[in-house]
C-alpha positions in Angstrom: 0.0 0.0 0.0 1.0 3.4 -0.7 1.9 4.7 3.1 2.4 8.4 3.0 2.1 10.9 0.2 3.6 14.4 0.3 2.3 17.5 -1.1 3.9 20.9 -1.6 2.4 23.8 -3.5 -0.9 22.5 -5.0 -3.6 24.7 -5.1 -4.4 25.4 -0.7 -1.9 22.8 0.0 1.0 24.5 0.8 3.0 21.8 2.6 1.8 19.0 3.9 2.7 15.1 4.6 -0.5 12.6 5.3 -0.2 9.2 6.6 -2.1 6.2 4.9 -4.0 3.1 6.0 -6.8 1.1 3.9 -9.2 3.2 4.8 -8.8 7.0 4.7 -11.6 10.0 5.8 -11.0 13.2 5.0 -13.6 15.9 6.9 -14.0 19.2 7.3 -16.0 22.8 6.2 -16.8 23.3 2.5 -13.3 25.0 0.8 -11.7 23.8 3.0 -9.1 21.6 0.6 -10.1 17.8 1.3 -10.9 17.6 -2.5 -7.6 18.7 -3.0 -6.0 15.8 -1.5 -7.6 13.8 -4.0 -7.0 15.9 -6.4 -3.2 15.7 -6.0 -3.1 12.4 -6.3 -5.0 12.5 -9.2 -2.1 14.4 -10.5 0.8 12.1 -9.1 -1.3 9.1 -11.0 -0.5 11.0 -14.4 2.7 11.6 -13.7 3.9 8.0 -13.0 1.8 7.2 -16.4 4.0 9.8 -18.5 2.0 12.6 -19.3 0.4 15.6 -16.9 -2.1 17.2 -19.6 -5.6 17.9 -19.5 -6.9 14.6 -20.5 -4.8 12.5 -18.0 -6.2 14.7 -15.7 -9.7 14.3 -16.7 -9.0 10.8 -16.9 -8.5 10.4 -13.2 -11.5 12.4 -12.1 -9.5 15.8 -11.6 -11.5 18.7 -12.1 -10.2 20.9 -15.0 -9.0 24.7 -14.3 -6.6 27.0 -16.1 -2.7 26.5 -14.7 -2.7 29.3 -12.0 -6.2 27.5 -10.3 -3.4 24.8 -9.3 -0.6 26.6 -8.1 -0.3 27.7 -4.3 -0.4 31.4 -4.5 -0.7 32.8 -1.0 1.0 35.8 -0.1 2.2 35.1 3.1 3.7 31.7 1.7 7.2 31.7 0.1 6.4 28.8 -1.5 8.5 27.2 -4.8 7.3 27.9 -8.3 6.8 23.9 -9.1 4.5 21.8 -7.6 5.7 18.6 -5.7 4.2 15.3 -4.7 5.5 12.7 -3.4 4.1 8.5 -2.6 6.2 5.8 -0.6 5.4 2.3 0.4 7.4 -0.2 1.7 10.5 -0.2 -0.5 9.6 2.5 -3.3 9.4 6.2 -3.0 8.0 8.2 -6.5 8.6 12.1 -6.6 7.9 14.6 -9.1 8.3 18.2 -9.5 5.8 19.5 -12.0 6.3 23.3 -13.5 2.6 24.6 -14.4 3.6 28.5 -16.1 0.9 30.9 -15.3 1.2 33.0 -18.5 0.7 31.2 -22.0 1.7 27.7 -20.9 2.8 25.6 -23.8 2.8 23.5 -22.5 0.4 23.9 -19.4 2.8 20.8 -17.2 6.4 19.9 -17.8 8.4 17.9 -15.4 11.0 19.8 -13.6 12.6 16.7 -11.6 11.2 12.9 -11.1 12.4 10.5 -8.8 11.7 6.7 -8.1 13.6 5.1 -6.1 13.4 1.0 -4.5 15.3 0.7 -1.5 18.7 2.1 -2.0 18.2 1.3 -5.9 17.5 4.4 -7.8 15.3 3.9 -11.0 15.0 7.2 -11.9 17.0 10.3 -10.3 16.4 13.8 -10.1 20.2 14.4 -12.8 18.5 12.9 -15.6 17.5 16.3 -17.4 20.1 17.5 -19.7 20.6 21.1 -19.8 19.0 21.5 -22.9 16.0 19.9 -21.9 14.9 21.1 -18.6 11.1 21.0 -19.2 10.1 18.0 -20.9 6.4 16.8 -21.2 6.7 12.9 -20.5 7.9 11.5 -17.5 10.7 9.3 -18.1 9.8 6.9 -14.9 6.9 5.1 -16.7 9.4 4.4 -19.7 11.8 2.8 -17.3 9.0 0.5 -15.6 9.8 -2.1 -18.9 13.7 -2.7 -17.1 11.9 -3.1 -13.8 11.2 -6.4 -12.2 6.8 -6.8 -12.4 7.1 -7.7 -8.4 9.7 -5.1 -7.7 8.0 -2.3 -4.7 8.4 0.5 -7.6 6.7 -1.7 -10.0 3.5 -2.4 -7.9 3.6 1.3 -6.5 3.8 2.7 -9.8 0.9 0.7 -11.2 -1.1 1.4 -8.0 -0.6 5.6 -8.9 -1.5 4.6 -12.6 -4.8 3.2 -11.9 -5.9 5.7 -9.3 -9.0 8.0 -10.0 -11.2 9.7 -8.1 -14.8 8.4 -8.1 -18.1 11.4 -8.1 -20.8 9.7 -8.6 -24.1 11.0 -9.1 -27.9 9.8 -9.6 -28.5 10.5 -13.3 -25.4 8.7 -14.4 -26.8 5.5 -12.2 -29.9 5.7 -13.0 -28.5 5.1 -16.8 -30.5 8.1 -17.9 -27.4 10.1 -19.2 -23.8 8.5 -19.9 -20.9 8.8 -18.0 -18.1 11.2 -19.8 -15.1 9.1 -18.2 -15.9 5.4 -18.7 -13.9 3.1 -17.0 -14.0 -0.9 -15.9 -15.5 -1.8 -13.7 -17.5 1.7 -13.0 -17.4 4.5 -14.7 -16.3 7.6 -12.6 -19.6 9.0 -12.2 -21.1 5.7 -11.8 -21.6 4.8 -15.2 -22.0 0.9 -15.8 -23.9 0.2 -13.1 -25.6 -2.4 -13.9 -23.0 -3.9 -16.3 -20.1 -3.6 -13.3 -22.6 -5.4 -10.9 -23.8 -8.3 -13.5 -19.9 -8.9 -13.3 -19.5 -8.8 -9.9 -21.4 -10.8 -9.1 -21.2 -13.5 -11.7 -17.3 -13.6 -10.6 -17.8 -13.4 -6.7 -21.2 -13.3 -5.2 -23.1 -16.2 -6.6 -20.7 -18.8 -3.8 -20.9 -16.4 -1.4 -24.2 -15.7 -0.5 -23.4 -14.2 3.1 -21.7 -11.6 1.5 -24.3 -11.2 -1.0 -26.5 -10.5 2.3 -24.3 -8.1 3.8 -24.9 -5.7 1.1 -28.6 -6.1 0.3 -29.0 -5.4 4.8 -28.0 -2.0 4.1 -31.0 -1.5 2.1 -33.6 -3.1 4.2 -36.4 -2.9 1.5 -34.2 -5.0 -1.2 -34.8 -8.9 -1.2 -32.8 -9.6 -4.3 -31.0 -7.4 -7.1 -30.7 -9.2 -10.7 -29.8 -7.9 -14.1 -31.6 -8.0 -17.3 -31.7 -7.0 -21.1 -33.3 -3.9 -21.5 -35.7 -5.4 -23.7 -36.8 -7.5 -20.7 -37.4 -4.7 -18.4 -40.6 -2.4 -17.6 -39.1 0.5 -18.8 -41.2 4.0 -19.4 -40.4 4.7 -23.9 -38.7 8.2 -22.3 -36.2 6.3 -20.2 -32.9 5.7 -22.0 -31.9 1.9 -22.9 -28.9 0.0 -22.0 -27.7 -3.2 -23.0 -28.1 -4.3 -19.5 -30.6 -3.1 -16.2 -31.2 -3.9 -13.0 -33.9 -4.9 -11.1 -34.9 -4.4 -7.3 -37.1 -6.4 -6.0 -38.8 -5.3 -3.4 -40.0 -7.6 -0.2 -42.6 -5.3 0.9 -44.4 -5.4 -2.4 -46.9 -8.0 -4.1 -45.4 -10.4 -5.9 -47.1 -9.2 -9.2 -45.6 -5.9 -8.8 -42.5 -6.4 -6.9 -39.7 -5.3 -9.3 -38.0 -1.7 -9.8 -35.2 -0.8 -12.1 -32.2 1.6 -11.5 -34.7 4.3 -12.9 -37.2 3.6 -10.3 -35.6 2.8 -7.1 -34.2 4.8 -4.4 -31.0 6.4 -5.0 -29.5 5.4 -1.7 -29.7 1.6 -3.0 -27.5 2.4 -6.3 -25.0 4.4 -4.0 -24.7 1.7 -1.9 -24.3 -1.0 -4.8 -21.5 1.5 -6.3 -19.4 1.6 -2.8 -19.9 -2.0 -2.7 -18.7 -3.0 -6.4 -15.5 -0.8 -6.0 -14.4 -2.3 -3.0 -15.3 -5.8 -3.9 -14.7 -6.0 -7.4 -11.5 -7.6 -8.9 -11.5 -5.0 -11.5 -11.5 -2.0 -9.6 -8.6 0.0 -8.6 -6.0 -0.9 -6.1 -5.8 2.8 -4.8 -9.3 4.7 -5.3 -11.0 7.8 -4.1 -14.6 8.7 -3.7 -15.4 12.5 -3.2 -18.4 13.0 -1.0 -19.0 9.3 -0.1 -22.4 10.2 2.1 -24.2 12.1 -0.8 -28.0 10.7 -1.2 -27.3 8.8 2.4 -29.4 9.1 5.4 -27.3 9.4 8.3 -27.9 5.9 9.9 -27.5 4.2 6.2 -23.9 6.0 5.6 -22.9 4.9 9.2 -23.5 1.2 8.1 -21.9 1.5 5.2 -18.9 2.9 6.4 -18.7 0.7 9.0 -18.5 -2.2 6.0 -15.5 -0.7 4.2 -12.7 -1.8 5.4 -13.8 -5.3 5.7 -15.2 -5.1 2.1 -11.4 -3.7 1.0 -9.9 -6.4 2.9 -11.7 -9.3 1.6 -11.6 -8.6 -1.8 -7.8 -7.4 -1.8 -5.3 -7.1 1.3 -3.6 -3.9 0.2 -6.6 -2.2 -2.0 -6.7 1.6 -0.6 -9.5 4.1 -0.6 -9.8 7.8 0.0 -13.3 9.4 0.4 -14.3 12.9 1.5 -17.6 13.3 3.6 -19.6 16.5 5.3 -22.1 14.2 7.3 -21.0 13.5 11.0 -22.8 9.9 11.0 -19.9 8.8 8.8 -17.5 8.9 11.8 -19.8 6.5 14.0 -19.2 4.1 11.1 -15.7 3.9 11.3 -13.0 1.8 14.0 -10.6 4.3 14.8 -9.2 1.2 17.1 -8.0 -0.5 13.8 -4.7 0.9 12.5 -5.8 1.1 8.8 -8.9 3.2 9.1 -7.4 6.3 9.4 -9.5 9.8 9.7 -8.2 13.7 9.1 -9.4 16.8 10.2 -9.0 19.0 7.3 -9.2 22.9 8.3 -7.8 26.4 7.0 -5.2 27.8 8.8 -5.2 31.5 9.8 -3.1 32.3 6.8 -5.3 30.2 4.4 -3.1 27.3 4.1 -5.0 23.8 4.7 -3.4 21.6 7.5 -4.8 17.8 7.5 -4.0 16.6 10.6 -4.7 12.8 11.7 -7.7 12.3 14.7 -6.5 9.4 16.6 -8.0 7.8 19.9 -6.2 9.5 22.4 -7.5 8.5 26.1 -9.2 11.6 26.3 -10.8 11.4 23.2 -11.8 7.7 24.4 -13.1 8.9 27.5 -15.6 10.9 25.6 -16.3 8.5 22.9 -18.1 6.2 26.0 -20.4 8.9 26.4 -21.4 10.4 22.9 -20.6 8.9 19.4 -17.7 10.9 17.3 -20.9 12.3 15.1 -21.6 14.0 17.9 -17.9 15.1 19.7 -17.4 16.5 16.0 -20.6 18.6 16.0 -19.4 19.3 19.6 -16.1 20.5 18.2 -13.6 18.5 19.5 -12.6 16.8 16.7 -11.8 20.3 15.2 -12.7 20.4 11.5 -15.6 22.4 12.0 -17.2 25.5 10.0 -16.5 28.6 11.3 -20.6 29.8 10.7 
């Protein structure tokens, strides 16, 4: 897994080092910068691919903006003019030193320095750039991944910061009433594919394993069964938008006769909680992913549960599979073990100059003490925790 990352002068992030596990909560006020977290890694992942440009970029789910949107400009910061970011695991380190002009980029990234390193082997070193070639646009890492052994730390790292994107799903996209503009397999980053991505899923894991099967149908506790059909099989209103395949709810409450709902008619907490589900399960998904406002469409005591399933979920489908989420709703805290050394959560604030600090919350014996009395939901809305809007 990737352990630590390192930003320096990406958009609020001035300086700042964050510490990893499986499972990884980013909270705090709106603006605050946790999007930016993501974002930054978004931005690492096209790096170690070769190429920083606006279609890598888009690729990996990171919003587009003209160059000076993602430079650190504070004025009380003396801050370098290239952006830095950093990823080590256990035996590889990867850093890059991107130079992002301000005035008629051309073009709008070029690598200053890169850096990949396993153990006291270095790959890549920051004295490859001739004189004459300071700025290129393609990383020369990814090139030398071909010379690299495939179960080398770098090698696995390096494909783990390829794959990553960052996940935003929303309701018309899993409905399958408009398509998703960054496809991907298993899911598409707005959650297109759903019912493709879960006709897979399940096909390759669930149908031996019906107790897991269970444990994601409980968190919807009107759902007796999800399937998949043809469109052509499916009541579907003429208006509503065909796709090759659809799912279909079935709903225990109902008469037998009129029992079934598709995507398009069903609650959109049940298609967010299949999407969670499918990218921490599925084989295809990414080994490092993010989702940006995980609790979106949730009810408070759904998201708890659902949180509360993630790490295990991650686990069980892949020991070392990472996610990154962002949330705003305080019943996402009661849903996560801050007694297990992989779930990890951050406060994520604005300093008094501007400048976002993530710092980690961990179970201190005060914080303990508390936590026997009220839940975290309510010791952040208490303000303990920190990380709260100054409103």
């Amino acid at each position: 897994m990737i352990q630590s990352i390192q930003i320096d002068g990406f958009k609020s992030i001035v300086s700042q080092t964050i510490e990893l596990g499986r499972v990884n909560c980013f909270i705090g006020a709106n603006g605050v910068g946790k999007s930016n977290v993501l974002e930054a890694m978004g931005v690492l992942g096209a790096a170690a691919n070769g190429r920083v440009d606006d279609e890598s970029l888009l690729r990996r789910g990171v919003r587009p903006g003209v160059p000076r949107l993602y430079k650190t400009s504070f004025e009380s910061a003396n801050v370098p003019v290239h952006i830095g970011i950093q990823a080590k695991s256990e035996g590889a380190t990867y850093r890059v030193s991107l130079l992002n002009p301000l005035d008629n980029p051309d073009p709008a990234w070029s690598f200053k320095t890169e850096r990949l390193t396993a153990g006291a082997e270095e790959i890549i070193s920051d004295g490859v750039r001739s004189k004459r070639n300071l700025t290129p646009t393609a990383g020369l890492a990814a090139l030398k991944l071909v010379d690299v052994a495939i179960d080398s730390p770098a090698a696995s790292m390096m494909k783990r910061l390829q794959e990553f994107a960052i996940y935003s799903p929303n309701t018309p996209t899993l409905r399958a009433m408009v398509s998703d503009p960054q496809s991907r397999n298993p899911l598409g980053l707005s959650g297109g594919r759903l019912a493709e991505a879960f006709a897979e899923f399940r096909k390759s894991i669930l149908d031996h394993d019906d107790e897991l099967l269970d444990g994601i149908f409980e968190l919807v506790d009107w759902v007796a069964d999800i399937q998949t059909t043809t469109s052509a099989g499916a009541l579907l209103s003429p208006s509503v938008a065909r796709t090759k395949e659809v799912l279909k709810f079935t709903d225990r409450f109902m008469r037998k006769s009129r029992n079934t709902l598709t995507a398009y008619d069903a609650s959109e907490g049940a298609l967010y909680v299949l999407f969670c589900a499918i990218l921490c399960l599925s084989p295809h998904a990414p080994q490092m992913l993010a989702i940006d406002n995980l609790d979106q469409a949730l009810n408070p005591r759904l998201v708890a549960r659902l949180t509360a399933k993630l790490a295990g979920w991650l686990a069980r489908a892949n020991s070392s599979r990472q996610l990154l989420f962002t949330a705003h709703n305080p019943a996402v805290l009661d849903g996560l073990d801050l007694r297990d050394p992989q779930v990890k959560l951050f406060a994520v604030e604005r300093n008094s100059k501007g400048h976002t600090v993530i710092r980690p919350i961990e179970l201190s014996d005060e914080l303990l003490r508390m936590n026997t009395d009220y839940p975290l939901s309510r010791l952040w809305l208490m303000g303990n925790l920190g990380a709260m809007p100054n409103v």
